[in-house]
C-alpha positions as CSV (number, residue, x, y, z in Angstrom):
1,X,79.6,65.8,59.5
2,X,75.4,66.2,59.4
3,X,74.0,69.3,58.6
4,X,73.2,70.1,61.8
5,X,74.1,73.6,62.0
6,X,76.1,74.8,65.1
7,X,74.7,78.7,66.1
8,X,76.5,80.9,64.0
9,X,78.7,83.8,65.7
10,X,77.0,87.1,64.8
11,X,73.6,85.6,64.6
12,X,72.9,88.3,67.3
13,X,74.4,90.9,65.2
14,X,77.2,91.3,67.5
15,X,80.9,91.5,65.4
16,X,82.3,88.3,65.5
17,X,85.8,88.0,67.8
18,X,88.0,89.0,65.0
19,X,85.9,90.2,62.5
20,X,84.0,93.4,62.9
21,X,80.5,95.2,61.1
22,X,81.6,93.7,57.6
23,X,81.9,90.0,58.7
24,X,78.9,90.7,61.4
25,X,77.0,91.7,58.2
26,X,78.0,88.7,56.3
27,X,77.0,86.5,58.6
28,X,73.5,87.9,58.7
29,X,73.0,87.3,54.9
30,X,73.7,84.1,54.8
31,X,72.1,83.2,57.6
32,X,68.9,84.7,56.5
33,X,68.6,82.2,54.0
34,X,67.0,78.6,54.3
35,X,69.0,76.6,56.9
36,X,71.8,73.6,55.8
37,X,69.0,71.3,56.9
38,X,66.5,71.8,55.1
39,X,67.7,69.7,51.9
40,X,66.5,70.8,48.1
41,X,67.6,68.4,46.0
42,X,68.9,69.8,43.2
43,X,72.6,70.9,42.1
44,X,70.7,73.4,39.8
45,X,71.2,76.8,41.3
46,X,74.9,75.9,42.8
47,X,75.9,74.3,39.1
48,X,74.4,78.1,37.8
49,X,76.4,80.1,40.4
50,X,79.6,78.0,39.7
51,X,78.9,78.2,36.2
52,X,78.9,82.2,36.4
53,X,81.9,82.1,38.7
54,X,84.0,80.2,35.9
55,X,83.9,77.3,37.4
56,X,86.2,77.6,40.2
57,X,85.7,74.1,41.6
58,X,87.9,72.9,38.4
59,X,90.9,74.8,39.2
60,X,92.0,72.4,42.4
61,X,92.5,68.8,42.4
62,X,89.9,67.4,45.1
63,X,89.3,64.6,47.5
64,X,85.7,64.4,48.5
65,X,84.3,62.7,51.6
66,X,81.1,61.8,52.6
67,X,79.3,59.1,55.1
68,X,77.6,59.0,58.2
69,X,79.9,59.6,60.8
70,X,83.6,60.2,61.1
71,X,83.5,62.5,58.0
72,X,85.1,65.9,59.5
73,X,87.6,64.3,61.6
74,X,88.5,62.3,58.4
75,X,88.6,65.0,56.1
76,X,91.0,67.0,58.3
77,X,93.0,63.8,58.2
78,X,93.3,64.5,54.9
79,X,94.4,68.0,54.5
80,X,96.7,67.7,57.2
81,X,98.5,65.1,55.3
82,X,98.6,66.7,52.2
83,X,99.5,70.1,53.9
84,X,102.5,67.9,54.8
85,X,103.8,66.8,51.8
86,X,104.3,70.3,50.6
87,X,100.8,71.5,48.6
88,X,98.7,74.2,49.2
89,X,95.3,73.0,50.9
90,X,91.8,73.8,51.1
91,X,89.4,72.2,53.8
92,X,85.8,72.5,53.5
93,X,84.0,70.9,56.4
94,X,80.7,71.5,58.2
95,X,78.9,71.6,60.5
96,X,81.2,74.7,62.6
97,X,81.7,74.9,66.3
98,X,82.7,78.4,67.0
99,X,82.5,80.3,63.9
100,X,81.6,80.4,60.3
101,X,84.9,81.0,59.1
102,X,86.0,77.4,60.4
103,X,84.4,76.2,57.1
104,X,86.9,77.5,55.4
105,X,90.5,76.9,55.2
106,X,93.4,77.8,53.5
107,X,96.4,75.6,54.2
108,X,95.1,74.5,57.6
109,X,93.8,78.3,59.0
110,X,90.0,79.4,58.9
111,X,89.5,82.5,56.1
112,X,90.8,85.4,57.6
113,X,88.0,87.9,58.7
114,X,88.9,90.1,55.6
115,X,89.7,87.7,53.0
116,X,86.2,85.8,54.2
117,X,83.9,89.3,53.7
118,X,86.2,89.4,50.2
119,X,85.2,86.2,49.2
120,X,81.6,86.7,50.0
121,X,81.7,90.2,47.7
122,X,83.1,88.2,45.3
123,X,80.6,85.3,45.0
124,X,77.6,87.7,45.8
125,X,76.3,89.2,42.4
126,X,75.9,86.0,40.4
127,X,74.2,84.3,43.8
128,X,72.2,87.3,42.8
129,X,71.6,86.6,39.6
130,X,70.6,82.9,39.9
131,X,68.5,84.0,43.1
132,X,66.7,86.4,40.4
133,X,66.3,83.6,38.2
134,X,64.8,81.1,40.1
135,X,62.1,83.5,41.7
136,X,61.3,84.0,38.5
137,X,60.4,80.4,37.6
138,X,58.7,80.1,41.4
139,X,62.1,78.4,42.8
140,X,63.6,78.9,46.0
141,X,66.9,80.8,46.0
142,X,70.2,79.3,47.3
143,X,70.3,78.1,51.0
144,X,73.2,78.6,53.9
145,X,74.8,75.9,52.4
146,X,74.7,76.5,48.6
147,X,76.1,80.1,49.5
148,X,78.8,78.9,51.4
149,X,79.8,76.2,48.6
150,X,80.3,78.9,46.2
151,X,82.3,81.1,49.1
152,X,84.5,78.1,49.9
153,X,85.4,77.2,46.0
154,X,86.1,80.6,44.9
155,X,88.0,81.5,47.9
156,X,90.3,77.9,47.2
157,X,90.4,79.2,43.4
158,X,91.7,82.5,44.3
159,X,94.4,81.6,46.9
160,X,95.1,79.4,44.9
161,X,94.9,76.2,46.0
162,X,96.2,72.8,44.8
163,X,94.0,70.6,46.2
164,X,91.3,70.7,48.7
165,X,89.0,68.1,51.4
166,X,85.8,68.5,50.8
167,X,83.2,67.4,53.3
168,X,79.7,67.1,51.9
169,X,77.1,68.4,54.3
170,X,74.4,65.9,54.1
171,X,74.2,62.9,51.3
172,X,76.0,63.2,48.5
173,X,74.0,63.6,45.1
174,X,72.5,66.4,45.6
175,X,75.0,67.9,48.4
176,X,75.6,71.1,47.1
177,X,79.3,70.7,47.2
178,X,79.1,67.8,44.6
179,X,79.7,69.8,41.7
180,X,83.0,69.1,42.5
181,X,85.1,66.5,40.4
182,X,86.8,64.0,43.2
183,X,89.4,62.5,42.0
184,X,89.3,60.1,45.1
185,X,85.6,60.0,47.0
186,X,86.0,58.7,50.4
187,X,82.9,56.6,52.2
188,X,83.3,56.6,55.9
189,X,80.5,54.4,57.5
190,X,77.0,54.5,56.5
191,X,74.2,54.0,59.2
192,X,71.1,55.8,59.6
193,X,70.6,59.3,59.9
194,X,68.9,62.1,58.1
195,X,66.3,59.7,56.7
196,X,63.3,61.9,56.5
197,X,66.1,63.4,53.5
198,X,68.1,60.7,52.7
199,X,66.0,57.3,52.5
200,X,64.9,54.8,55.3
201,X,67.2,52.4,54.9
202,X,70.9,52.2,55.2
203,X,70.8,51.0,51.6
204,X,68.7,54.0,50.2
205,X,71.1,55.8,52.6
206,X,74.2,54.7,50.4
207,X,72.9,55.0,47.4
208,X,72.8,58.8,47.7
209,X,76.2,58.8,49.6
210,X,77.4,56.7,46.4
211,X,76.6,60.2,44.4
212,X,80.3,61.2,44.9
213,X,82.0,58.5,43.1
214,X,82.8,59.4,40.0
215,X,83.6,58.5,36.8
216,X,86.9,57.1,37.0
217,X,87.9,58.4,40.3
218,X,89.3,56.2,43.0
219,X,86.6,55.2,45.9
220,X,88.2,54.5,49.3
221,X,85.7,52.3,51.4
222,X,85.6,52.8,55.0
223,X,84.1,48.9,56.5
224,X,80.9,49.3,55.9
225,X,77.6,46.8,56.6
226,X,76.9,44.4,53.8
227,X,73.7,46.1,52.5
228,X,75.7,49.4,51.9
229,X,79.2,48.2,50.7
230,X,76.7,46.5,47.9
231,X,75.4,49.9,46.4
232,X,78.9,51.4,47.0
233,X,80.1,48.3,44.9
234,X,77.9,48.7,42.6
235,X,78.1,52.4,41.6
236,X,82.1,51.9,41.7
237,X,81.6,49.0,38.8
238,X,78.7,51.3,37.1
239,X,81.5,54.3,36.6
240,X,84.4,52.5,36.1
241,X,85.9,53.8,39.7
242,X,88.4,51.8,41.2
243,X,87.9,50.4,44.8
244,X,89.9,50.7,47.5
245,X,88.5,48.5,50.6
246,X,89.1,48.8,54.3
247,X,90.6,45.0,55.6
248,X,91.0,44.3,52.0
249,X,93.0,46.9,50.6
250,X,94.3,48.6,53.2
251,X,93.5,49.1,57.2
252,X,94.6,49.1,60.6
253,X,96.7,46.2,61.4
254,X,97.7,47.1,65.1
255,X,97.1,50.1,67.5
256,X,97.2,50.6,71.3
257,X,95.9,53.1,73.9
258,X,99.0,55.8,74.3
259,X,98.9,58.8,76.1
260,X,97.2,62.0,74.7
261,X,95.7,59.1,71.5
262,X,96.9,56.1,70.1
263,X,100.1,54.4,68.7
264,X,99.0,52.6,65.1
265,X,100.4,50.4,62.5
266,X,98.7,50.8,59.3
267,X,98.2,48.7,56.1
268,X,98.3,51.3,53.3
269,X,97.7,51.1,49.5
270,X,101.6,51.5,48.8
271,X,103.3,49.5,52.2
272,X,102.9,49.4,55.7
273,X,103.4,52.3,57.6
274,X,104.1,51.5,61.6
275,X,104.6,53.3,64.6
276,X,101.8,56.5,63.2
277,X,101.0,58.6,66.9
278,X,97.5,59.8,66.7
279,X,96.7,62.3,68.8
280,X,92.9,61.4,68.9
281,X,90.8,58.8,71.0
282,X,88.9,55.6,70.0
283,X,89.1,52.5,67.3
284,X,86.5,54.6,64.7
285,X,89.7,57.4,64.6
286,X,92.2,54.5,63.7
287,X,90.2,53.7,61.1
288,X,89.4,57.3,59.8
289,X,93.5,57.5,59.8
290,X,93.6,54.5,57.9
291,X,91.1,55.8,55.4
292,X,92.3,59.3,54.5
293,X,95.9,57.6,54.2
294,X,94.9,55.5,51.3
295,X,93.0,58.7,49.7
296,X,96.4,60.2,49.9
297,X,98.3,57.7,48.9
298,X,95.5,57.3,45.9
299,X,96.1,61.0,45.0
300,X,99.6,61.3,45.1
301,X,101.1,57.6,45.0
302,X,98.7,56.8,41.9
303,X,102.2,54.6,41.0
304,X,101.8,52.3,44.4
305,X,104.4,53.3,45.8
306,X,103.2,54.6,49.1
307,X,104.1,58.0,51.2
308,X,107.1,58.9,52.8
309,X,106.9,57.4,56.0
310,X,108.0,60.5,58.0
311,X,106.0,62.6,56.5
312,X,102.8,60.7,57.3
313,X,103.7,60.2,61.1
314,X,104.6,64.0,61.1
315,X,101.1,64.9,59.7
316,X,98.9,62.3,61.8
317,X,100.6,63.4,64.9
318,X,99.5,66.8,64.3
319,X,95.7,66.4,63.8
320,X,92.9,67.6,65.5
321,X,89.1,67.3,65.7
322,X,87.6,69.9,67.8
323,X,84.3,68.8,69.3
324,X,85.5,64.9,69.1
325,X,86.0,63.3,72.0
326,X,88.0,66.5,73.0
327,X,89.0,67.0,76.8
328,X,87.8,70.4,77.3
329,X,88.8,70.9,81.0
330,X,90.3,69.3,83.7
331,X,89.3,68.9,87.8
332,X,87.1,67.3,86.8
333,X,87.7,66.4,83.5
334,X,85.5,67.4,80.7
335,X,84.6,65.5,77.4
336,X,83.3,67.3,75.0
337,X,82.0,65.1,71.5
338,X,79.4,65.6,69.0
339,X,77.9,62.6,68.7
340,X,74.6,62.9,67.4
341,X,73.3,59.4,66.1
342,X,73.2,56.0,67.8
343,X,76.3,54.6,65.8
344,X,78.5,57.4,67.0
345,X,77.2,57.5,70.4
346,X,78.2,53.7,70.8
347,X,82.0,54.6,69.3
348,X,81.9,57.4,71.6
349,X,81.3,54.9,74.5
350,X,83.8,52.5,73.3
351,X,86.4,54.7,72.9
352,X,85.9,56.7,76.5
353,X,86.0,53.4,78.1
354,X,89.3,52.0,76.1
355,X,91.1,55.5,76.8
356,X,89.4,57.0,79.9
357,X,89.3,55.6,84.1
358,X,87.2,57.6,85.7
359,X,85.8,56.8,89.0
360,X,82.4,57.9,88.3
361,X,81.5,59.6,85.1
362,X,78.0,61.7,84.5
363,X,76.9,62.5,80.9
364,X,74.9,65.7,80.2
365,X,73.2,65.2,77.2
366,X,71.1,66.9,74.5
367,X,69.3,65.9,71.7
368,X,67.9,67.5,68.7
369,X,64.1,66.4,67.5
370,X,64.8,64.5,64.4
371,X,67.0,62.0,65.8
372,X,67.1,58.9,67.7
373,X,66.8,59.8,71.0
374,X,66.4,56.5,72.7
375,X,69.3,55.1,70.1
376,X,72.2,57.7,71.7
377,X,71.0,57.4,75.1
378,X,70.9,53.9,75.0
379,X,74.4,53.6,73.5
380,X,75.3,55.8,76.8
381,X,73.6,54.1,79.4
382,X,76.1,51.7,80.4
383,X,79.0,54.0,80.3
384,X,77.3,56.9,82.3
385,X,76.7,56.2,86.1
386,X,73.9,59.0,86.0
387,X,72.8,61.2,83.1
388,X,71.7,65.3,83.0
389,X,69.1,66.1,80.7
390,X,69.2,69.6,78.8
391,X,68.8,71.4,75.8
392,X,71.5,73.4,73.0
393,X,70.6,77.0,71.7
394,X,69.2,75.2,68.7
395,X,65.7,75.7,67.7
396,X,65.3,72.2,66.8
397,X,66.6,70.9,70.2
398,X,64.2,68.6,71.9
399,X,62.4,69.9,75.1
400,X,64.3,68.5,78.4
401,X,61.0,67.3,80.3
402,X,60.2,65.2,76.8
403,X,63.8,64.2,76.5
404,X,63.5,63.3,80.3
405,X,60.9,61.3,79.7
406,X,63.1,59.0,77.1
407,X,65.6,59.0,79.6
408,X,63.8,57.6,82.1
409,X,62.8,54.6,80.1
410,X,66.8,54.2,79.4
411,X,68.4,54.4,82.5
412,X,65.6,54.8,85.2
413,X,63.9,57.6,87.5
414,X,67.0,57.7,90.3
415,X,69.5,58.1,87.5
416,X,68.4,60.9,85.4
417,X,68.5,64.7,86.4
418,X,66.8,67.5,84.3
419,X,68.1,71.2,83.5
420,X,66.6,73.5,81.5
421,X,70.0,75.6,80.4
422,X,72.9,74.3,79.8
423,X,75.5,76.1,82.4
424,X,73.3,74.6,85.3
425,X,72.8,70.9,83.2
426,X,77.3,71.3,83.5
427,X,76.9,72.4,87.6
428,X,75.0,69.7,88.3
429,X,77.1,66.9,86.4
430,X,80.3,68.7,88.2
431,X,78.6,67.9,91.6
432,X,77.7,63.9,90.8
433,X,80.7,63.4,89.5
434,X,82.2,64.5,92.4
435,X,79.6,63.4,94.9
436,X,81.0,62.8,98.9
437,X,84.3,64.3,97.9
438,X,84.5,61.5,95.1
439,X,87.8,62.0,93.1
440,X,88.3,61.0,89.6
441,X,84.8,61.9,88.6
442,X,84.3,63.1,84.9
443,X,81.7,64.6,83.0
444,X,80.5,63.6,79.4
445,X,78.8,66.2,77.2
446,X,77.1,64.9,74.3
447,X,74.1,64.3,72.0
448,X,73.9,67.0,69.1
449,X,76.9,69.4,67.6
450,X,75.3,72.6,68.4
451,X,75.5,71.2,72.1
452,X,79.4,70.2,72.0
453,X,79.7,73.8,70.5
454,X,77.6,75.4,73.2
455,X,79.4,73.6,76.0
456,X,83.2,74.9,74.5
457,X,81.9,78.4,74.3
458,X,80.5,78.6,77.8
459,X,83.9,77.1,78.6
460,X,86.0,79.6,76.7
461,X,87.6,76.5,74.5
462,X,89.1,78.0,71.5
């Protein structure tokens, strides 16, 4: 996922469900430094920070993600699957939904309360001592997300872990958790996104995504358009990586709509593997499956010789991806999905129509300011029969009388409806949905990840 930073429990220095002053303190800290998106592109002070730690990021083999969308559900693919075949895991992902904690996970389970605060003590005088350092030299100390890096690699260190996913948080070169060593570098789809940081084009936009293939690693490449696959290409050949390509390699050879997901067959690196229940919605999630398989099968079938086929339809069947596509309640039904560009907003419309039949089905959406408004609601317009216009806690969320306005243009005066908070945007889509005693009405909530994770707190979704 983006760095777009879901509100944080304990921002209003209330203790966290769970955690109490020490972790409500925590939080605080960290989030009094520069948010996750605003990028400084340097590996600098994290390299200084890991450097003091002893280099935790070394003691764990790795498998490191990055793309545009599809990256978090991916990556849990991942850890689920290795979790499976006996190892001791660690998952970094971002953005979170509920809590900070979710960053972090040991063998499938957020940090503890406790072992998170430890974590934090432990990391917290050499952060520190590099913050002294730079200020010194006019340099601005670590952010959120350089903080966090550190927590998450010396809490896998100490558990200890065996391997871990790692999620970047935006790009890849200078993403703060690339001072990890991949030995496989996953590329899920690149599109545009993040280009005021990451380049205007969707070939500028891969070449800092390509920063996580490394020297001799093993690059798995989700199907990507032809102007990115060439700079993926290209950096695989300039660091003697080896390629593994989706429809070439490996990929989905069959799959169909089953109840609760999706039944799949899937062409892996070492052998076919058929009859893989996946209990998520949509074509992009087959091919996320297909993708952290062959990282898997890389890492642990270097020989070719595939995966125990039980093992990887025990695992697949046991995923989840909060926030994606993720029925949240029911009478009427409620979708909850954190698609925030236009490229996930259309599979997000692919995928509800191939799974979903609803009657009628009203979309409350929310956008933040520095993306492509017009692109996600016109990806949505001809799924949604009428559209509710709001706004997530976030301070970057755009306004919804300007985001009306952009709605309008989309889908027309009659069909859009505007709310200012969010519990009234969710009243308003219950009653058109449900309009003249209408049944088998849904609602859609969409448009940023701070608004999918609004939406499951106000519903009490854990």
């Amino acid at each position: 996922m983006s760095r777009e930073t879901a509100p944080p429990a304990g921002r209003s220095g209330r203790s966290p469900e769970g955690g109490g002053a020490d972790l409500a303190a925590v939080y605080r800290e960290i989030l009094d430094r520069a948010p996750e998106h605003d990028l400084v592109p340097s590996l600098d002070r994290i390299r200084a920070v890991c450097d003091l730690l002893g280099d935790p990021q070394r003691s764990f083999r790795a498998v490191h993600l990055t793309g545009t969308n599809g990256k978090s559900s991916t990556t849990r693919m991942v850890e689920r699957l290795l979790r499976e075949h006996g190892l001791r895991t660690g998952r970094f992902t971002s953005p979170h939904l509920a809590e900070m904690r979710e960053r972090v996970a040991v063998d499938g389970e957020p940090l503890a309360p406790e072992r998170f605060v430890a974590a934090h003590r432990d990391v917290s005088p050499f952060v520190d001592l590099v913050d002294a350092a730079s200020a010194e030299r006019g340099e601005p100390r670590l952010t959120f997300f350089e903080v966090l890096v550190a927590l998450a690699y010396a809490a896998f260190a100490d558990a200890p872990v065996e391997v871990a996913a790692v999620e970047v948080g935006m790009g890849g070169s200078w993403d703060a958790t690339n001072v990890v060593d991949g030995e496989v570098a996953v590329l899920t789809p690149v599109a545009l996104d993040h280009q005021r940081f990451l380049g205007a084009s969707v070939a500028e936009i891969a070449a800092e995504k390509a920063g996580v293939i490394k020297p001799g690693a093993t690059a798995v490449l989700a199907q990507q358009p032809v102007e990115a696959a060439e700079v993926l290409l290209r950096r695989a050949a300039e660091v003697g990586a080896t390629v593994a390509r989706e429809g070439i390699e490996f990929g989905v050879l069959h799959r169909e709509v089953a109840v609760g997901g999706q039944l799949l067959t899937v062409q892996g690196l070492g052998g076919v593997y058929e009859d893989v229940f996946l209990p998520l919605y949509g074509g992009h999630q087959a091919h996320n499956a297909a993708c952290a398989l062959a990282a898997v099968e890389a890492l642990l079938a270097g020989d070719g010789g595939g995966l125990d086929r039980g093992v990887v339809r025990t695992a697949l069947a046991d995923v989840d991806s909060p926030g994606r596509l993720e029925v949240v309640r029911r009478g009427p039904t409620v979708l909850v999905d954190a698609a925030h560009n236009p490229a996930g907003a259309e599979a997000l419309a692919g995928a509800v129509e191939e799974s979903f039949t609803f009657t009628r089905l009203v979309g409350v959406v929310g956008v933040l300011a520095d993306k492509d408004a017009e692109g996600i609601l016109g990806a949505l317009e001809p799924l949604l029969a009428e559209v509710v216009v709001t706004r997530s806690s976030s301070e970057r969320a755009i306004d919804p009388e300007d985001l009306a306005a952009v709605a309008v243009e989309v889908f027309g005066e009659d069909r859009v409806h505007v709310a200012r908070k969010l519990d009234e945007a969710i009243d308003i889509a219950f009653g058109r949905a449900e309009e003249g005693g209408l049944v088998g009405g849904g609602v859609l909530v969409t448009g940023s990840i701070t608004l999918a994770a609004d939406t499951r707190r106000l519903l009490g979704t854990r």
